[in-house]
N, C-alpha and C positions, 0 to 999 in steps of 0.2 A: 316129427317128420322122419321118413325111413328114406333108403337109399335101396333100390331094386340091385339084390346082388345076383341076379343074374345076365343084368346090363355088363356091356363091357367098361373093367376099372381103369381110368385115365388118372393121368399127373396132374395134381393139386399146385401149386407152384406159391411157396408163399414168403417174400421177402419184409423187410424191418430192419429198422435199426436197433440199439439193442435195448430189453426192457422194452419192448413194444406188446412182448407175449406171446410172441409164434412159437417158442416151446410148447407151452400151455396149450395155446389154440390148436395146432397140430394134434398134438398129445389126443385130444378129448377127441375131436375132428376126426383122427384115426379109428379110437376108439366105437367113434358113434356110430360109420359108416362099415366099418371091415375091412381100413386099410391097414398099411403097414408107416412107419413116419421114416422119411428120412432126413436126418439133423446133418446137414454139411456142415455147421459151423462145429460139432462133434468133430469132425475128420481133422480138422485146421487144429481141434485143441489138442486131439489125443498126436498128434504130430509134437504140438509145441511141448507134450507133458514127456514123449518118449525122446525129445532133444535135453531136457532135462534131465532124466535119466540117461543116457551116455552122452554127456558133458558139452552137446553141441549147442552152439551160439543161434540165437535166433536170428542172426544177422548173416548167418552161412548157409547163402542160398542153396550151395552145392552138395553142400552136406545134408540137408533138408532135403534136397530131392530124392537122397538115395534112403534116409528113413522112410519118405511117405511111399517111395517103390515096394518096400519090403512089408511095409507096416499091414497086417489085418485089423479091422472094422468092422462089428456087423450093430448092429440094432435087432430089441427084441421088445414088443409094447406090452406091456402086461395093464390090467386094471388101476394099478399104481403107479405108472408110468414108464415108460421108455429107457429100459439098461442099454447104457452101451461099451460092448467088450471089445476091449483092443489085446488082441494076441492071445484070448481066450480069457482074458482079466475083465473082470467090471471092474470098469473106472470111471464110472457114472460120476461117481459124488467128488472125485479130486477134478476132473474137467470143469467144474463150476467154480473154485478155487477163482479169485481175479488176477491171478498172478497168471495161470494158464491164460485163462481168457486173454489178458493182454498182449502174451507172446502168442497169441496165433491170432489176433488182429497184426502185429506186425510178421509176422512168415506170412501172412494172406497175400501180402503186398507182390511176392514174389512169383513172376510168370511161370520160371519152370515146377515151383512146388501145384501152382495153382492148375497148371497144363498135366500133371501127375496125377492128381486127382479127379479131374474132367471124367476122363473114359470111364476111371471107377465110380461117379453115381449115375451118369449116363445107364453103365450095363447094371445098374441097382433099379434104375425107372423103364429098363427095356419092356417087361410086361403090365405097366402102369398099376395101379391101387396104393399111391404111395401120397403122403402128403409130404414133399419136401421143405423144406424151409430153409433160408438162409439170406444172403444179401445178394447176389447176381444170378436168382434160379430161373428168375423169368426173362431175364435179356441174356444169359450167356448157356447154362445147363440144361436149360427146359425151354427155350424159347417157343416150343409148338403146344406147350401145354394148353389145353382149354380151358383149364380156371388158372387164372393169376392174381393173386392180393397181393397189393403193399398194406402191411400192416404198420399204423404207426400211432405217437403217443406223445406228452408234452414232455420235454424234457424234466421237469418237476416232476410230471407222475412215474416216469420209467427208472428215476432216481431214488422215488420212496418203493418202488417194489424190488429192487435190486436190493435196498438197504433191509429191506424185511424179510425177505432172503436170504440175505447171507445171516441177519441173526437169528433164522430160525437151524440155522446149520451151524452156529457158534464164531460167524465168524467177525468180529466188531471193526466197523469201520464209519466212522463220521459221514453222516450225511453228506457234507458240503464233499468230503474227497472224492466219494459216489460219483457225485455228481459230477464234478469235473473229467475225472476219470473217462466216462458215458460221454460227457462232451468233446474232450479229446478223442475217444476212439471215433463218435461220428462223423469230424473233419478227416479224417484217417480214410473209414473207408467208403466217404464220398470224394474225396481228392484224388485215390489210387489212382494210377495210370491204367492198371489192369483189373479188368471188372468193378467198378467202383459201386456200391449204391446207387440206385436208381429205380425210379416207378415208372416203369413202359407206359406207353399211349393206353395199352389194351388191357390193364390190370385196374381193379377195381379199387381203389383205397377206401380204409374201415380204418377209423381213428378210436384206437380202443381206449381214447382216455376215461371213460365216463359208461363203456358200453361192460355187460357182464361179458364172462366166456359162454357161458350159454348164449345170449345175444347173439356173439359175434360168429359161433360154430353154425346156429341158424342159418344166419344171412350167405356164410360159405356153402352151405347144403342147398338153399335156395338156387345157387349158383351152378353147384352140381348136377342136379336136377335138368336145369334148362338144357346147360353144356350136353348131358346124354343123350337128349331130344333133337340134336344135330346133326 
């Protein structure tokens, strides 16, 4: 199935919790069509990875604001997947790290870091061709998007791909802690006061436990397709 790229490109919008596969899906989905991806949950890590590096607490909202003010971002998709440079640095492979990931599930929590970063994926989807991904794209960033997915998965199966993951990047960690881990951050950022997890009325859910990523890229192009036709 092809995508007419002389249609006009609109905003993908596609939310999960984590280990659901919206990297992946995104990733290919860009790929197939001739968009560009945008990973907000990126923005949130390389925050928590550059509080790390000058010595600030994840728990200092105020300090976090003024990183994520100053911080550059960009995303670039290549065939192999999606680098992302912060301040002209690929820091692809250390934002995958669970220690990142964790501390920007907890900065996420935070309005003014979260209101910081709004504007900037906003003017990122101003000219639409983007598949964004993240947890609140479709109720709080992209609410006018015309495709919306919630992509999601069992908590078993999003536990053995995170775990096969990290050990294909060296990094050893017990299944059982995976898991928990994944389960704590999903009461996290479905609890949040601000933006929490959620599947809007108007989003499509696609439970990628059992479905390939081809399947799943399909069934989103299907949807692309229509949405252009409107």
């Amino acid at each position: 199935m092809t995508i007419d790229s002389n249609k006009k490109k609109i905003i993908v919008a596609i939310d999960g919790p984590s280990g659901s596969g919206k990297s992946t899906v995104a990733q290919n989905l860009a790929l197939s069509i001739g968009y560009n991806v945008l990973d907000t949950g990126a923005l949130y890590r390389s925050i928590a990875l550059q509080a790390v590096r000058c010595g600030v607490s994840w728990d200092n909202a105020v300090e976090l604001e003024k990183i994520s003010q100053k911080l550059s971002v960009t995303f670039k998709t290549y065939r192999h997947g999606t680098k992302v440079y912060m301040n002209g640095e690929d820091v692809s492979a250390l934002l995958r790290n669970p220690h990142i990931a964790d501390g920007a599930s907890r900065l996420s929590t935070f309005s003014i870091v979260r209101s910081a970063l709004l504007d900037l994926q906003r003017q990122m989807g101003e000219r639409g061709g983007i598949i964004a991904e993240g947890r609140d794209i479709a109720s709080v960033v992209f609410p006018q998007a015309p495709v919306k997915i919630f992509l999601t998965a069992s908590l078993a199966k999003r536990a053995g791909r995170r775990h096969a993951e990290f050990k294909t990047k060296g990094i050893v960690l017990p299944l059982e802690q995976i898991t928990e881990q994944i389960s704590v951050r999903d009461q996290r950022d479905r609890n949040r006061e601000i933006a929490p997890l959620l599947c809007t009325e108007d989003a499509e859910t696609i439970d990628s436990s059992f479905l390939s990523v081809d399947e799943i890229v399909d069934q989103i192009k299907c949807l692309i397709l229509v949405a252009e036709k409107q």
